[in-house]
C-alpha positions in Angstrom: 102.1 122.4 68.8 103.7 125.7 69.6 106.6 126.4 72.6 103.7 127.2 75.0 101.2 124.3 74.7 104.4 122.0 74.7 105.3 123.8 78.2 102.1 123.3 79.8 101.9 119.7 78.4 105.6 119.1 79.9 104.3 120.5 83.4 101.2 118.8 83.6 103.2 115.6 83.2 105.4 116.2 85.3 103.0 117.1 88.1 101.1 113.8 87.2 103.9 111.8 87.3 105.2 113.6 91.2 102.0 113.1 92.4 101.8 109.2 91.2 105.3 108.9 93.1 104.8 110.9 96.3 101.3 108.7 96.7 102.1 105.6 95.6 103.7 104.8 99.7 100.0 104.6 100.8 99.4 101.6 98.5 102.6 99.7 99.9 103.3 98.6 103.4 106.8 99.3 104.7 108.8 96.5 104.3 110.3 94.5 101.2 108.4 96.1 98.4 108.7 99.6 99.2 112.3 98.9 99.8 112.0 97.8 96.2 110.5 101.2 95.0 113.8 102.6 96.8 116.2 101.1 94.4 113.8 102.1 91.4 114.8 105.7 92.5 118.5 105.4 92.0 118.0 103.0 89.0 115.8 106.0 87.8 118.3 108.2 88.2 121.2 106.3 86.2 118.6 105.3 83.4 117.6 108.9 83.1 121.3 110.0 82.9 122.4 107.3 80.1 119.6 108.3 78.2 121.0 111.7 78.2 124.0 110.1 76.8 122.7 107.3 74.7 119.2 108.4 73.8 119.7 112.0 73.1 122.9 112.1 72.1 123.7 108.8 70.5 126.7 107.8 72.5 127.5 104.5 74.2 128.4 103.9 77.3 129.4 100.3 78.9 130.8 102.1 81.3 128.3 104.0 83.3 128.2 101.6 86.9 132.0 103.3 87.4 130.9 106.5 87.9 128.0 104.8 90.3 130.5 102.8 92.3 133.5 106.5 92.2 129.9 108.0 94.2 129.4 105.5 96.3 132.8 104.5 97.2 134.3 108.0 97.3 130.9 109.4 99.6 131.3 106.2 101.8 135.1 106.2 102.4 135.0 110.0 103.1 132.5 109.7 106.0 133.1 106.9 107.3 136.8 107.1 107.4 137.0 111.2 107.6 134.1 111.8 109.1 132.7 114.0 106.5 129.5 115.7 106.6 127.3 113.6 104.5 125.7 115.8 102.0 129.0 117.7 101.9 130.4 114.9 100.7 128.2 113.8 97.7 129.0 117.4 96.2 132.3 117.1 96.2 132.0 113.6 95.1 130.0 114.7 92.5 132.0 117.4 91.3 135.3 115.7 91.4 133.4 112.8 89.3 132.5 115.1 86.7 135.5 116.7 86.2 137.1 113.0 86.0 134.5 112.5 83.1 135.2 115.4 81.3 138.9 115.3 81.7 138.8 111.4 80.0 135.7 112.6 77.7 137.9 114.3 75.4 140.0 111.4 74.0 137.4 109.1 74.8 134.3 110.7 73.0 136.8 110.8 70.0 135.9 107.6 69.0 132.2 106.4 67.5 130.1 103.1 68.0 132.3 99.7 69.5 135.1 101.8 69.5 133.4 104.1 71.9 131.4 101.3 73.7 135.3 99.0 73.9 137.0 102.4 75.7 134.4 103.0 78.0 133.5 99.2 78.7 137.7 99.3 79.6 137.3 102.4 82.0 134.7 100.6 83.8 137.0 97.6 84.0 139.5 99.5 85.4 137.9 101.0 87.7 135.9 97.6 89.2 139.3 95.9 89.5 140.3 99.3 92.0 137.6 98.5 94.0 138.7 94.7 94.1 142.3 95.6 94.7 142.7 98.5 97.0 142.0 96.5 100.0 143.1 99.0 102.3 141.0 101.9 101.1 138.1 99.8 99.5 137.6 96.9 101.8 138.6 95.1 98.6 136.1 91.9 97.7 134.7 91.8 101.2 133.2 95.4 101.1 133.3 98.9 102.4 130.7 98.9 105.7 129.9 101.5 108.6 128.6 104.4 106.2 126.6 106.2 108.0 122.8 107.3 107.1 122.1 110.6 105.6 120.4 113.3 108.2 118.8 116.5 108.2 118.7 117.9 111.6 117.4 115.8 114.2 116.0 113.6 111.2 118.0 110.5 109.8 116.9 108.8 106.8 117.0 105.3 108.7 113.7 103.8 107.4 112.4 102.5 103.8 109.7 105.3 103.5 112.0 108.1 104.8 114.4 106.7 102.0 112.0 106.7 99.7 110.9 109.9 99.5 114.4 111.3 100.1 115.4 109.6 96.9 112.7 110.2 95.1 112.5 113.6 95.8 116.3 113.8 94.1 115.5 111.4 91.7 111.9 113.8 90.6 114.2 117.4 90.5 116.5 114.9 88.4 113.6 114.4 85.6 112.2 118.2 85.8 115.8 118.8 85.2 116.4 116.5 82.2 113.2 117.3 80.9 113.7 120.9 80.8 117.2 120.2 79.1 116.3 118.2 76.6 113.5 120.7 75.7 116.3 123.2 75.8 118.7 124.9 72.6 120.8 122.2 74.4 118.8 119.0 74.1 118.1 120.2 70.2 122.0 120.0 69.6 122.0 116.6 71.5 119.7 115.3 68.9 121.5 116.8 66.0 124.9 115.1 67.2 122.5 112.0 67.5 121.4 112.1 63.8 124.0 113.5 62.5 127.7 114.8 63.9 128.4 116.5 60.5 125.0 118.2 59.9 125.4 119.4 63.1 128.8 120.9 62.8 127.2 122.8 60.0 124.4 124.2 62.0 126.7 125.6 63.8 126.9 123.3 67.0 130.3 122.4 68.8 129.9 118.6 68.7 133.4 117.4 70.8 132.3 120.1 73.5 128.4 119.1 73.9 129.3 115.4 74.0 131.9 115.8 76.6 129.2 118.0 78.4 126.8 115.5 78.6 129.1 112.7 79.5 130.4 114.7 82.1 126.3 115.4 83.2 125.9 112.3 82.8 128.4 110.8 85.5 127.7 114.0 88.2 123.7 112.3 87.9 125.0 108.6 88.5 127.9 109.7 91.4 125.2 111.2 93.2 122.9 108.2 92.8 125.9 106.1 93.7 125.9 108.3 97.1 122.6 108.0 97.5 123.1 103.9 97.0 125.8 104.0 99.6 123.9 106.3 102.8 121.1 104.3 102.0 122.5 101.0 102.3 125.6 101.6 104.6 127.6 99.2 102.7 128.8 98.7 99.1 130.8 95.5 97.4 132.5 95.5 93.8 129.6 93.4 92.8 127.4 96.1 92.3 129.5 97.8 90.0 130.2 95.5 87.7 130.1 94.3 83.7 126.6 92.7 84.0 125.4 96.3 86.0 126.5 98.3 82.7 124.7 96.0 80.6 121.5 96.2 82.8 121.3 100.1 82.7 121.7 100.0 79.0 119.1 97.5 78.7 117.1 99.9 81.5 117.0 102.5 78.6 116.7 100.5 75.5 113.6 98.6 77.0 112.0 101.8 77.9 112.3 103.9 75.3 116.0 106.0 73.6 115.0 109.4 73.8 112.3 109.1 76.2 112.9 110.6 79.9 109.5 109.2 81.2 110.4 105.9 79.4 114.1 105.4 81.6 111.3 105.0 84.7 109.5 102.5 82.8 112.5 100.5 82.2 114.2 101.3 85.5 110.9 99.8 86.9 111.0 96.6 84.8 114.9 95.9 85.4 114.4 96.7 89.3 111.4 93.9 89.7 112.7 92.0 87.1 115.3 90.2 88.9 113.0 89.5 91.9 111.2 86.8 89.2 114.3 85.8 88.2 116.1 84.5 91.2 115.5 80.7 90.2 117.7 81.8 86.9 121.0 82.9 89.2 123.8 84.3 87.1 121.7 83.4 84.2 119.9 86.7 84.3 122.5 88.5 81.7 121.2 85.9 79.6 117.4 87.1 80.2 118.4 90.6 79.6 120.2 90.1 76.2 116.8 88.4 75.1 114.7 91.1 76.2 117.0 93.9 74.7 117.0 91.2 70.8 112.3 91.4 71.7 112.7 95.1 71.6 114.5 95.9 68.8 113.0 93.7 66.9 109.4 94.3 68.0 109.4 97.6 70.1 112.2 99.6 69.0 111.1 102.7 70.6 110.9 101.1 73.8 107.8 100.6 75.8 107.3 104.3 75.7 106.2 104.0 72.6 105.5 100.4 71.8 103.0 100.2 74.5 100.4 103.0 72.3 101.4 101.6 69.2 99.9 98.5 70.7 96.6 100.3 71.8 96.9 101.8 68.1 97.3 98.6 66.1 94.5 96.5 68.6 91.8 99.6 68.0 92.6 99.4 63.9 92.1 95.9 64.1 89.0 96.2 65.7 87.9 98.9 63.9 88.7 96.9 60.5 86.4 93.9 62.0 83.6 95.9 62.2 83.7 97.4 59.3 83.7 93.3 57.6 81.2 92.8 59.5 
C-alpha cells in the first residue's frame, strides 16, 4: 500500500469513526448512560496517550493517573481558588505538566522494564499521597469542590450532552492527532525504540530524546483530560488517582490493542462500562482486571483490535474447511 492509499484509508476512518461519535447522542437519552459515554471521552484520551507511550514506544508507565490528578487538581485549585479563566488554565496546566514530565523523563526513562514500571509506579505514589496530605491546598481525603464549569460565551457546558460533545470534540482532534504522529518520521522512530533501542541508535534515531518526548506528550494529553475530568465534574478526590486507576489504563490499552490508536477506544469503552457490571464485585474489580489482562495475552495478544478479525478469520476457515468435508 503506498503513502497515498494509506492517507486516504487513515482519513476515511477517521471521518467514520467522528461521524459514529457525534451521532451516537441521538441513540441515548440524556441521563446516566450518556453521562457514561462522557467518561469514555477522557478515558479515551488517557488510553490514547499511554499507548503513545506503551504501544508505540515500548515504555511502561504505572504512573500515568498522576499526571491526570496534576490536571485536574492544578486546573481546579487555580479557578476556583484564583479565579482563573478556565481554558486559560488547562494550558498552563498543561504545559507546566509537561515540562514536569520531561524534566523527570530524563533519569526516569533511563531505566528499562520493572525498573521503569517500579520508578514511575513510585512517582505516582508520591504524588497521590500530595493530594491526601496537603489538606490546605487539596481538600486532602475529603476533596477539592466548587470548580466551576467550562464556558464559551454565554454557553456553559452544564449538561451531559453539552459535555459530551465538548469532550469528545477534544478527545476526536486528540486521535487525528495521534494518528497523524504515529504515521509520522516520528511514530517510525517510536516503533524502532519499541523493537529495538540499539537498532535504532544505529539508524540514526536519538532514543533518550524521543522517549522523553513522548512521555512528556504523553502527560500534556492526560493533564488536559484530567482538566476536562475536573470542569466536568466540579469536584475531584485522591481516589480517582490512585494505584488501582494506573492499572486500569494499562489494562484500557493492553485489552484493546498495543499499537492500535482505534483499539485505546475499544478498550477505554470496555473498562468505562465494565465497572457498571461489576459493582456487586466492590474492591474486588482489580482482581477482574488482572484476569482480563492474563485472557488477552494469552488468547488475544493484539488486543481486541486485532483479536476480534482474527476471530471472524479463524470462524470463516473453519467453515470453509467443513464444507469442503462435506
Amino acid at each position: 500500500m503506498n503513502v497515498l492509499s494509506l492517507v486516504k484509508l487513515q482519513s476515511v476512518r477517521f471521518i467514520c469513526f467522528s461521524l459514529l461519535i457525534l451521532a451516537l447522542p441521538t441513540f441515548i437519552a440524556e441521563g446516566y448512560l450518556l453521562n457514561v459515554f462522557v467518561f469514555v471521552g477522557i478515558h479515551t484520551m488517557l488510553a490514547v496517550a499511554l499507548n503513545l507511550l506503551l504501544g508505540y514506544a515500548g515504555q511502561i508507565s504505572l504512573g500515568q493517573a498522576a499526571f491526570f490528578g496534576l490536571g485536574a487538581y492544578a486546573s481546579g485549585i487555580l479557578t476556583a481558588t484564583h479565579e482563573w479563566n478556565p481554558w486559560l488554565a488547562m494550558v498552563v496546566v498543561a504545559a507546566a505538566v509537561g515540562t514536569l514530565a520531561f524534566a523527570i523523563g530524563f533519569p526516569i526513562l533511563k531505566l528499562k522494564g520493572h525498573y521503569l514500571a517500579m520508578a514511575t509506579l513510585g512517582f505516582g505514589i508520591i504524588v497521590y499521597i500530595l493530594f491526601n496530605e496537603a489538606v490546605e491546598l487539596t481538600g486532602g481525603p475529603s476533596g477539592f469542590p466548587g470548580i466551576p464549569n467550562l464556558a464559551v460565551g454565554s454557553v456553559t457546558f452544564d449538561s451531559d450532552l453539552k459535555n459530551y460533545y465538548l469532550i469528545w470534540g477534544i478527545a476526536l482532534v486528540t486521535i487525528l492527532l495521534s494518528v497523524n504522529l504515529v504515521n509520522s518520521r516520528i511514530g517510525r522512530g517510536l516503533r524502532a525504540i519499541h523493537d529495538s533501542e540499539v537498532a535504532a541508535r544505529v539508524m540514526g534515531v536519538n532514543v533518550r530524546l524521543l522517549k522523553v518526548q513522548v512521555f512528556a506528550l504523553s502527560a500534556v494529553i492526560s493533564s488536559v483530560a484530567g482538566s476536562l475530568y475536573a470542569h466536568t465534574m466540579t469536584f475531584v478526590s485522591p481516589t480517582s488517582f490512585g494505584f488501582n486507576f494506573s492499572v486500569e489504563l494499562v489494562t484500557m490499552v493492553i485489552i484493546g490493542g498495543l499499537g492500535s490508536i482505534y483499539g485505546s477506544f475499544l478498550g477505554a469503552t470496555l473498562l468505562t462500562l465494565l465497572p457498571e457490571l461489576l459493582r456487586a464485585f466492590q474492591d474486588y474489580d482489580i482482581v477482574v482486571y488482572g484476569l482480563l489482562l492474563i485472557f488477552m495475552t494469552m488468547f488475544m495478544p493484539g488486543g481486541l483490535v486485532r483479536g476480534i478479525p482474527d476471530l471472524f478469520q479463524r470462524f470463516r476457515s473453519r467453515e470453509g474447511r467443513g464444507a469442503a468435508d462435506a
